[in-house]
VEXDREN-2710 file (C-alpha; in Angstrom, 1 decimal):
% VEXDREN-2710
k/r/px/py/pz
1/UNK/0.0/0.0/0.0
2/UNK/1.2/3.1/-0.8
3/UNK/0.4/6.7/0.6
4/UNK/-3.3/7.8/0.9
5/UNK/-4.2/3.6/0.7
6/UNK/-3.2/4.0/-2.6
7/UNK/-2.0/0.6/-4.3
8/UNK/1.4/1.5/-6.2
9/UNK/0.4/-1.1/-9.2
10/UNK/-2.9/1.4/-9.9
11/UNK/-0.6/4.5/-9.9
12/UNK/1.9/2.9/-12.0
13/UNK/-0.3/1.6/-14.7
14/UNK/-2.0/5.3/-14.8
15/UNK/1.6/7.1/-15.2
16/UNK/2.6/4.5/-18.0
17/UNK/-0.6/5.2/-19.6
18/UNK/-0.3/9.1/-19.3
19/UNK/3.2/8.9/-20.5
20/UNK/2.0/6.5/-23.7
21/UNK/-0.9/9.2/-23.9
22/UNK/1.1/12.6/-24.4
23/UNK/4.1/11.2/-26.4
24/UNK/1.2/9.9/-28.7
25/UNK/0.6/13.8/-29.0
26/UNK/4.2/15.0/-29.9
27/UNK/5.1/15.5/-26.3
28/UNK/8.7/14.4/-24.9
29/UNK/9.0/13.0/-21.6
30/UNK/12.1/14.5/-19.7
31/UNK/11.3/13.3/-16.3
32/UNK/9.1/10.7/-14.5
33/UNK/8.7/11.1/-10.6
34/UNK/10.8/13.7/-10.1
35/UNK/11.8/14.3/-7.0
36/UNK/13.8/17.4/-5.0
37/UNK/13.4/19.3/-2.0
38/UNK/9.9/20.7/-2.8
39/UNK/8.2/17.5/-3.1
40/UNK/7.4/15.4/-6.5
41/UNK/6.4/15.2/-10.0
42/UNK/4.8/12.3/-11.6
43/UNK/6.0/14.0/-14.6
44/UNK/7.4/16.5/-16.7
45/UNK/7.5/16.6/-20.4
46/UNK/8.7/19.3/-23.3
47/UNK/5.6/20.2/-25.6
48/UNK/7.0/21.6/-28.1
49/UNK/4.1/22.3/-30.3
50/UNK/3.8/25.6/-28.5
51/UNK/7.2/26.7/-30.5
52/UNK/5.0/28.5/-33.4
53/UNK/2.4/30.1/-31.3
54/UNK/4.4/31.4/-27.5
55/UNK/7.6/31.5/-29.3
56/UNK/9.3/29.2/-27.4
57/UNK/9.1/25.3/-26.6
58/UNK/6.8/24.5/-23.3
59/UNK/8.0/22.7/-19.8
60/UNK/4.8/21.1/-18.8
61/UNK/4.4/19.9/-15.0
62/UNK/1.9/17.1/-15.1
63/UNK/-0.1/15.3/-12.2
64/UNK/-1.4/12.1/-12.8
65/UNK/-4.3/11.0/-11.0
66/UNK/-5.6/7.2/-11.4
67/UNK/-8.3/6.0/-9.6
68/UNK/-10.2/2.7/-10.2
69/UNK/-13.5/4.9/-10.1
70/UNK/-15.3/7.4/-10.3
71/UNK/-18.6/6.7/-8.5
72/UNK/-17.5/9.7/-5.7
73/UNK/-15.4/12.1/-7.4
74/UNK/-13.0/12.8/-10.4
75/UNK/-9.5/12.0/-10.1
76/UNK/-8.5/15.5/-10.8
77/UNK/-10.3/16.7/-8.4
78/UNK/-7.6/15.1/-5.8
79/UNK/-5.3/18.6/-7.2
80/UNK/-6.1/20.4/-4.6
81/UNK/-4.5/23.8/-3.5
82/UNK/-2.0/22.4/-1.2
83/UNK/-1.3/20.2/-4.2
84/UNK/-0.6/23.2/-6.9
85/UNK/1.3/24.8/-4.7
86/UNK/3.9/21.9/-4.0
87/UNK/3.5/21.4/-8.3
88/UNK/4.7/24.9/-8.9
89/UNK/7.6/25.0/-5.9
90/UNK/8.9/21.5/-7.6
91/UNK/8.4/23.6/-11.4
92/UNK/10.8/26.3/-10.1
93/UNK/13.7/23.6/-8.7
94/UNK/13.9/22.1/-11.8
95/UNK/13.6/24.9/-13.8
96/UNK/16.2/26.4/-12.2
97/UNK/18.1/23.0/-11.8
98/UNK/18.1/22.5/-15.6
99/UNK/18.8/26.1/-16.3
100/UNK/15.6/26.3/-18.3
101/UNK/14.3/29.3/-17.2
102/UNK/13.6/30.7/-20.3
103/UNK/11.0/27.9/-21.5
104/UNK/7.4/28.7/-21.2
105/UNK/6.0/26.5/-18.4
106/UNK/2.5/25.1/-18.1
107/UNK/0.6/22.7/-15.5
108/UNK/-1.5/19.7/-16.9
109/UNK/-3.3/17.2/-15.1
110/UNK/-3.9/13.8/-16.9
111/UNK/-6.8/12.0/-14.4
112/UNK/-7.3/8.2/-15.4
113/UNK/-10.2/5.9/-14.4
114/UNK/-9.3/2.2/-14.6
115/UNK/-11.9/0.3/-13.9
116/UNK/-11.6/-3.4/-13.9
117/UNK/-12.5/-5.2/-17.1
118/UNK/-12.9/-2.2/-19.1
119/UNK/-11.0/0.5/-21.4
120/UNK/-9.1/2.8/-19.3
121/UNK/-10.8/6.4/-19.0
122/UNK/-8.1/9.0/-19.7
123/UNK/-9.3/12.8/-19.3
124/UNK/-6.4/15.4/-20.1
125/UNK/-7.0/18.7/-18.8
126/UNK/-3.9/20.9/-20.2
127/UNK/-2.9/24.7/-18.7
128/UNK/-5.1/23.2/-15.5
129/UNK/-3.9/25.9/-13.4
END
């Protein structure tokens, strides 16, 4: 058991999944649970489709939520305040780590529901805050 009663297996199905789901989309994965001093990232990933439009490639901090329903309440809605905040202290370290400061940086939350026996559920919610 992980953290929260979460099983690890669930979470690490819904991170391979999300990271399957926005390569398919021309994203690059540079980092999967990122850790530093600020707490954790399940992942971060270079979109670099934003080039054209903001002038610059994109840094995008992404939570991934998995749950193996919905019947109470969406996965994403488990990014709470607290959460956001810890997301965008971790964004600064490894901006700063990386010396990427000059990339455009977003926050995305990819919030999957498996449930047993059927197709997994994947809702991508990009620029969620």
């Amino acid at each position: 058991m992980a953290l929260f009663g979460r099983p690890r297996p669930l979470g690490q199905r819904g991170e391979r999944l999300a990271r399957r789901f926005l390569r398919r989309r021309g994203m690059k994965i540079l980092a999967a649970n990122y850790r530093c001093p600020a707490g954790e990232a399940d992942l971060i990933v270079l979109d670099p489709s934003t080039r054209k439009e903001l002038g610059a490639e994109t840094i995008v901090v992404v939570e991934v939520k998995t749950r193996s329903s919905d019947e109470y309440t969406d996965p994403e809605a488990a990014v709470n305040t607290a959460k956001r905040r810890r997301m965008k202290k971790v964004a600064e370290t490894y901006l700063t780590e990386k010396r990427a400061e000059d990339y455009n940086l977003r926050f995305d939350i990819v919030a999957i529901v498996l449930r047993e026996g059927e197709k997994p559920e994947i809702k991508y919610i990009p620029g969620a805050f």
